[in-house]
C-alpha positions in Angstrom: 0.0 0.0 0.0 1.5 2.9 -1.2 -0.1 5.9 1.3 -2.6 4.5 3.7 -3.9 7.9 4.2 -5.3 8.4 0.5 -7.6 5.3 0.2 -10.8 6.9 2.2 -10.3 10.0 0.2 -10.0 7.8 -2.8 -12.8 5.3 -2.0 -15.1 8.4 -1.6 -14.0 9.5 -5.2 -15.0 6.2 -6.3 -18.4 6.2 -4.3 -19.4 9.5 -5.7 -18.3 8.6 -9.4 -20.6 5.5 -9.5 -23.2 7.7 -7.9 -22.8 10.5 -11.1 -22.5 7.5 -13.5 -26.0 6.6 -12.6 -27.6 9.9 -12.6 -26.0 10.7 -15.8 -27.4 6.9 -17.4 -30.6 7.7 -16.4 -30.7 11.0 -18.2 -29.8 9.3 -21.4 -32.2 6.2 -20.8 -34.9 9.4 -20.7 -33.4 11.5 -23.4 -32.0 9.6 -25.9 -29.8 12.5 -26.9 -25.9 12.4 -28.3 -24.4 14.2 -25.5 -25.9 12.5 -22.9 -24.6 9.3 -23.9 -21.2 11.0 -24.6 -21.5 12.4 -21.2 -22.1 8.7 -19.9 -19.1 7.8 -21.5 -17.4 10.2 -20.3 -18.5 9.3 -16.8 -17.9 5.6 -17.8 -14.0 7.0 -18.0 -14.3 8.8 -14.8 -15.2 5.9 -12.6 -12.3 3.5 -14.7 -9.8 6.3 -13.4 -11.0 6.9 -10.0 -11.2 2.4 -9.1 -7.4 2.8 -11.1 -6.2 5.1 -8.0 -8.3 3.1 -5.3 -6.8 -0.4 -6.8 -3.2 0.8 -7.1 -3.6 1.9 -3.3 -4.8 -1.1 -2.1 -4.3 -4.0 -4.3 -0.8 -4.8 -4.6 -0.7 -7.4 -7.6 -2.5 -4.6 -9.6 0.1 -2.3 -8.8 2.9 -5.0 -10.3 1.4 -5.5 -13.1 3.4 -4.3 -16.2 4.8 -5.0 -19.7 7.8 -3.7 -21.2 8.0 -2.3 -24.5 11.5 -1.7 -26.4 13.0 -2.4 -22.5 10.7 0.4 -21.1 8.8 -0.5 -18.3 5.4 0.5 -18.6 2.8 -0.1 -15.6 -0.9 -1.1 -16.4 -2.1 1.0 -13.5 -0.5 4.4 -15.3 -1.5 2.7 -18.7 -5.0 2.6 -17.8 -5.4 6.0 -16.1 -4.2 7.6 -18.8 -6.5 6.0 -21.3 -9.3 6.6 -19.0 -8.4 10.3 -18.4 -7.8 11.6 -21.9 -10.7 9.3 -23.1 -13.0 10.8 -20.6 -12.2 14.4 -21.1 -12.6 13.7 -25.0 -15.7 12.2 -24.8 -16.3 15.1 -22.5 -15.0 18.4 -25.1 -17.5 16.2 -27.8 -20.6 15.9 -25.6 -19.9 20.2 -25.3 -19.5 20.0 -29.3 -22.4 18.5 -29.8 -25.0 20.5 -27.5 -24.3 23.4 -29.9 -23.3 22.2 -33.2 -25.0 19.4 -35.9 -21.3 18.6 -36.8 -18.2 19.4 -34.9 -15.9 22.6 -36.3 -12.7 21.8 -37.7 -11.1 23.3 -34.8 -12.1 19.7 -33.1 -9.3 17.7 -35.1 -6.9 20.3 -33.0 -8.3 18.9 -29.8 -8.4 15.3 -30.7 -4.6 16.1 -31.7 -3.8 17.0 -28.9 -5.3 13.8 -27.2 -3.9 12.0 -29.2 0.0 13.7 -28.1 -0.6 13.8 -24.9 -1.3 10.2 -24.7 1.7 9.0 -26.3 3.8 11.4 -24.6 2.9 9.8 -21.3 3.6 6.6 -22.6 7.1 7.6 -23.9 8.3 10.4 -21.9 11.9 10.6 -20.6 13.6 11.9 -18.0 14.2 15.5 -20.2 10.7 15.3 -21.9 8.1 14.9 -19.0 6.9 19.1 -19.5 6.0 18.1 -22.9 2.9 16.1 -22.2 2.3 18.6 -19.2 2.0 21.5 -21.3 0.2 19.5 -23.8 -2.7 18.2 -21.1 -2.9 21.6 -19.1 -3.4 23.3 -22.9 -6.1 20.6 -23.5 -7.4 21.4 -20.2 -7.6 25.1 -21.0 -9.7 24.2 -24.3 -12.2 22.2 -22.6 -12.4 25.2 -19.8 -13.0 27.7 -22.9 -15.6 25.8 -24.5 -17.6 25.6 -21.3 -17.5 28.7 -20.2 -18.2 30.0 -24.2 -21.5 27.1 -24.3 -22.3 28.4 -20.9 -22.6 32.3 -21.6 -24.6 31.3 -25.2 -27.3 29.2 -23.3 -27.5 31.7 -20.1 -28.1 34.8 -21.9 -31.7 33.2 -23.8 -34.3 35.0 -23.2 -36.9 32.9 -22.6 -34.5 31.0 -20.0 -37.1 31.4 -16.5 -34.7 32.6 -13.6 -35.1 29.4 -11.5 -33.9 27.6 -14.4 -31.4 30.0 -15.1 -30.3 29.4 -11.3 -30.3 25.8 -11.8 -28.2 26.1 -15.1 -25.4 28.3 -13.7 -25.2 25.7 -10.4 -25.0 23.3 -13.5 -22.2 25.2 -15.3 -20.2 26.3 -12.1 -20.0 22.5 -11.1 -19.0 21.3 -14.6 -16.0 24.1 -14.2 -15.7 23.1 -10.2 -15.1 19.1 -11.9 -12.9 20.3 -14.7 -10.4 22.1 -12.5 -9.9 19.2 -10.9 -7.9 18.0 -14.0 -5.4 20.6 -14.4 -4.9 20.4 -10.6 -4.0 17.1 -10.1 -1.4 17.0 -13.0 0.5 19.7 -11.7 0.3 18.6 -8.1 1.3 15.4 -9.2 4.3 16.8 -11.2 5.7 18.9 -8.0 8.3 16.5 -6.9 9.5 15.8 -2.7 5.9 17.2 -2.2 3.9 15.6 0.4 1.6 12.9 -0.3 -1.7 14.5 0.6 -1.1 17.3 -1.9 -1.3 14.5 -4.6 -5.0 13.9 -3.7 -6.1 17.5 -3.8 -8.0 17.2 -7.0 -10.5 14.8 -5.1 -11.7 18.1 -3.7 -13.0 19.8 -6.4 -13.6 16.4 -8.2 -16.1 15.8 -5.8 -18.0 18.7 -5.2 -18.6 19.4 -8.6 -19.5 16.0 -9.9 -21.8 16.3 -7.3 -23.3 19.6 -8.5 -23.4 18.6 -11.6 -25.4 15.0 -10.8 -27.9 17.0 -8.3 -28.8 19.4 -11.0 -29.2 16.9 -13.7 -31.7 14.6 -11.4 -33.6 17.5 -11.0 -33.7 18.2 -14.8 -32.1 15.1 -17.1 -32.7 17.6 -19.9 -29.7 19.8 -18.8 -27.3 17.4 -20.1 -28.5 18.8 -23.6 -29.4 22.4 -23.2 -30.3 23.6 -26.4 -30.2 27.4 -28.2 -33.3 26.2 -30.1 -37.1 27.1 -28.9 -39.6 24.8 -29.0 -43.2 26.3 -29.1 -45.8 23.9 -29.7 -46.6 20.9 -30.2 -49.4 19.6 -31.6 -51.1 16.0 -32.9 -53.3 15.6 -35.6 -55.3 11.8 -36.5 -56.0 10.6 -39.4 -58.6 12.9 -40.6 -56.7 15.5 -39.5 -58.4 16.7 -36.4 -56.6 17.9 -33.5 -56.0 15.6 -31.1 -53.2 16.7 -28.6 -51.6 20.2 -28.0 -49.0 21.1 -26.0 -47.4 24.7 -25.3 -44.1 25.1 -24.2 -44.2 28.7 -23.1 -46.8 31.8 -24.6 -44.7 33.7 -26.7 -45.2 36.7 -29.5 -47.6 36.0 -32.4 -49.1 32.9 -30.4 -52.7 32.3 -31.3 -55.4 29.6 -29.4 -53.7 26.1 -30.0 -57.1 25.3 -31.6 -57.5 27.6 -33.6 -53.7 26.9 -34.8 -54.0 23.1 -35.2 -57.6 23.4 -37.3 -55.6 26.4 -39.4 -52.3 24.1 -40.1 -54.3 20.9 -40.5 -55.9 22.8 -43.5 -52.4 24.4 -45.0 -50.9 20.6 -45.2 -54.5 19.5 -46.6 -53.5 22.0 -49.2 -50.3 21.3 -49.5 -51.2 17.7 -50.3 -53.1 18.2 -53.2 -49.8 20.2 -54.5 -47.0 17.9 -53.9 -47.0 14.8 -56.7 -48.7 11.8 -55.2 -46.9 9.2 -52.6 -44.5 12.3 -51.4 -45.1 13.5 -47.7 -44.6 16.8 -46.4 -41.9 17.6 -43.6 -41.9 20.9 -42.6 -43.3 24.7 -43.8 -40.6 27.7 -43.7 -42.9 30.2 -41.9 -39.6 32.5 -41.7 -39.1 33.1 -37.6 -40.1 29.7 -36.8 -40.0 26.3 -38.6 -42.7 24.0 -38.2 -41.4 20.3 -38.2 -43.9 17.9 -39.4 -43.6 13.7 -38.8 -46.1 11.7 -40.3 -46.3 8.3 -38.1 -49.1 5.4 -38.7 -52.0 6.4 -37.6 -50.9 10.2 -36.6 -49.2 13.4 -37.8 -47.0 15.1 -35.0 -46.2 18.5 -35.6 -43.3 20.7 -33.5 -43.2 24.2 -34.2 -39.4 25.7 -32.7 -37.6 28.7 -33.6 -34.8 26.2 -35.7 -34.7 23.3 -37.3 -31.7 20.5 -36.9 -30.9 17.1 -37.5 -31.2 15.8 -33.9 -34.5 18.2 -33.4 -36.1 16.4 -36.3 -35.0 12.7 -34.8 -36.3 13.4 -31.2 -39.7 14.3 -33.3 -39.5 10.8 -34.7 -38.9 9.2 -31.8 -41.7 10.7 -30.0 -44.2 9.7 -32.6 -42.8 6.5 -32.6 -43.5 6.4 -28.4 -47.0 8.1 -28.5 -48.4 5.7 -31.0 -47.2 2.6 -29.2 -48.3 4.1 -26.3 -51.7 5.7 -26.8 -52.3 2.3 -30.2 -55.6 1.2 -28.3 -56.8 4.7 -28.0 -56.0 5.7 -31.6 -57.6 2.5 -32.9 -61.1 3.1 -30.9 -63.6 5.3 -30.8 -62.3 8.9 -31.3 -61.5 10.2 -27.7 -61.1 13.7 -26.5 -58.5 15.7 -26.2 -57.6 15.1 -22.4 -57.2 11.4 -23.3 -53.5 12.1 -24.0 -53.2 14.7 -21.1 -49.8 12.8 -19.6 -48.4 12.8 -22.7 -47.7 16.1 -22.1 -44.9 15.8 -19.3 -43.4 13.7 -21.5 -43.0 16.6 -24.3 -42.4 19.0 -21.7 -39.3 16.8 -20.7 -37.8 15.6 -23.8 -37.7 18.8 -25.3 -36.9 21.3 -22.7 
C-alpha cells in the first residue's frame, strides 16, 4: 500500500463517481440525446480512473502488473489511467460539441490532436521530456475550460430562459467548471516532486463537489445534459382525418394564437399542401420564416413541433416521439375517437424531452 492515508479519500472519489454514473445513465435512458450518452461515456472513463487510483492503493498485484516495451517499463495502473483520463475528457469536449453544433468545427481535429500527443507522450516520456505532455494536457485542459465557459454564456443569456432555471443552469455550469479544475490540478500537483503525499489527492476536492453539483442538477432536470439554443413552441397532434388531437405549449410567446385555432388552421395548410406535392410524397416541414414547423407523419398520426430552428437531432427526437406516443396511446387511436384530455400525460413527456 503505497499511502494509507489516501484510500478513504480515494474510495469516496470512487463512491461519488458511481453515484454521477447513474444519474448521468438515467438522463440518457430518458433523453435519448448524443451528448448524454457522450457524457455517460465520459463518466464511464471517470469511474475506470477513480477504481485505477483506489486499486493501485490497495491492491498490490494490480500495482505490479506491467509490460515492457523496447525495454521500457510501462505499468498497467498508469496505462489505464491515462486512457481513461484523456478518453474521458474527450468524450467530455464532444458531448460540449455537440449540445451546440450538428457537426463538430474543424477546430475539433486540433483537440483530438492534442489527445492524441498527450497520450503517447505519457507513454514515452523521458527523464528530459516529462513538460511536454504537461504542457500538452494543461493546454487541452484550458480548451475544454474555454468551450464551457463560451457554451455556458450562449445558453445563459436566452431570453426565454425562467430565472429558476437559469439558477439551476449556472449551479450546472459552475460545477461542470468546479469538476474540470480538478484536471489541471492534479497534474500539476502530481508533477511537483518531494511534495507531500496528501497534496497528490487535492483534485479529489473539487472532483467531488462538482460532480456532485453537476449529478444533483441533472436529477432535478435530465434535460440539462442537452441544453439547447433552439425554442420549442408547440406541439401539436393531428389523427387521421386530420383533427386535433393533442396540444401542448411550451411557453406563450409573440404572435401565439389559441392552440385550436392553430391546429384546425395548419391541418388545412398541409391538406393544401397535399393536393400540390405529386402523389406518394409527404410533407416535412413549412418555412414560416421566424419559426419552422417540423412535421412527422407516423401510422396512424401526424406530430407536428413548431421551434424557432430546425436540426438534424430536433427532427430525430420528433421521430422518436411519434414512434412512443403511437405505441403508447395504439388502443386509443384504434377506438372510438377520444377527447382531447385522453392524451393529457403525454404532455410531461414533451415537456421533458424537449426542454
Amino acid at each position: 500500500m503505497q499511502s494509507p492515508e489516501q484510500v478513504p479519500i480515494l474510495a469516496v472519489s470512487v463512491v461519488i463517481t458511481i453515484v454521477g454514473m447513474g444519474v448521468i445513465f438515467r438522463s440518457w435512458w430518458r433523453t435519448r440525446s448524443l451528448p448524454a450518452l457522450l457524457y455517460g461515456l465520459m463518466i464511464s472513463c471517470f469511474s475506470g480512473m477513480a477504481l485505477d487510483l483506489l486499486l493501485d492503493q490497495v491492491y498490490m498485484p494490480f500495482r505490479r502488473w506491467g509490460f515492457v516495451i523496447n525495454d521500457k517499463q510501462l505499468w498497467m495502473s498508469n496505462v489505464l489511467l491515462a486512457v481513461f483520463i484523456v478518453s474521458g475528457y474527450l468524450a467530455w469536449y464532444f458531448a460540449i460539441t455537440f449540445s451546440v453544433y450538428e457537426t463538430p468545427p474543424k477546430r475539433s481535429l486540433i483537440v483530438v490532436f492534442l489527445a492524441g500527443a498527450a497520450l503517447i507522450g505519457e507513454f514515452m516520456k523521458e527523464n528530459w521530456s516529462r513538460l511536454i505532455p504537461l504542457c500538452i494536457e494543461i493546454f487541452a485542459f484550458s480548451i475544454l475550460i474555454l468551450e464551457i465557459v463560451l457554451y455556458a454564456r450562449r445558453v445563459l443569456r436566452l431570453s426565454y430562459q425562467k430565472r429558476e432555471r437559469k439558477r439551476t443552469l449556472i449551479m450546472y455550469f459552475l460545477g461542470f467548471l468546479i469538476w474540470i479544475v480538478a484536471g489541471p490540478i492534479g497534474i500539476v500537483a502530481g508533477s511537483i516532486p518531494n511534495a507531500p503525499d496528501w497534496f497528490a489527492t487535492v483534485w479529489v476536492f473539487p472532483y467531488t463537489i462538482g460532480l456532485l453539483m453537476v449529478a444533483y442538477t441533472v436529477a432535478l432536470n435530465p434535460r440539462l445534459l442537452f441544453v439547447s439554443e433552439i425554442l420549442p413552441l408547440d406541439y401539436l397532434i393531428l389523427d387521421q382525418e386530420g383533427v386535433l388531437v393533442f396540444t401542448h405549449r411550451f411557453s406563450d410567446y409573440e404572435g401565439s394564437v389559441d392552440a385550436e385555432l392553430m391546429g384546425s388552421a395548419i391541418s388545412g395548410v398541409l391538406t393544401l399542401m397535399k393536393e400540390m406535392v405529386p402523389a406518394g410524397e409527404a410533407i416535412h416541414g413549412v418555412d414560416h420564416g421566424d419559426v419552422k414547423i417540423l412535421v412527422e407523419h407516423g401510422q396512424m398520426t401526424t406530430h407536428l413541433l413548431i421551434a424557432s430552428r430546425e436540426t438534424p437531432s430536433l427532427r430525430q427526437t420528433l421521430r422518436n416521439m411519434v414512434l412512443e406516443f403511437e405505441a403508447n396511446y395504439r388502443e386509443s387511436l384504434t377506438g372510438e375517437p377520444g377527447l382531447v384530455t385522453s392524451y393529457e400525460k403525454f404532455s410531461d413527456r414533451v415537456q421533458e424531452v424537449f426542454l
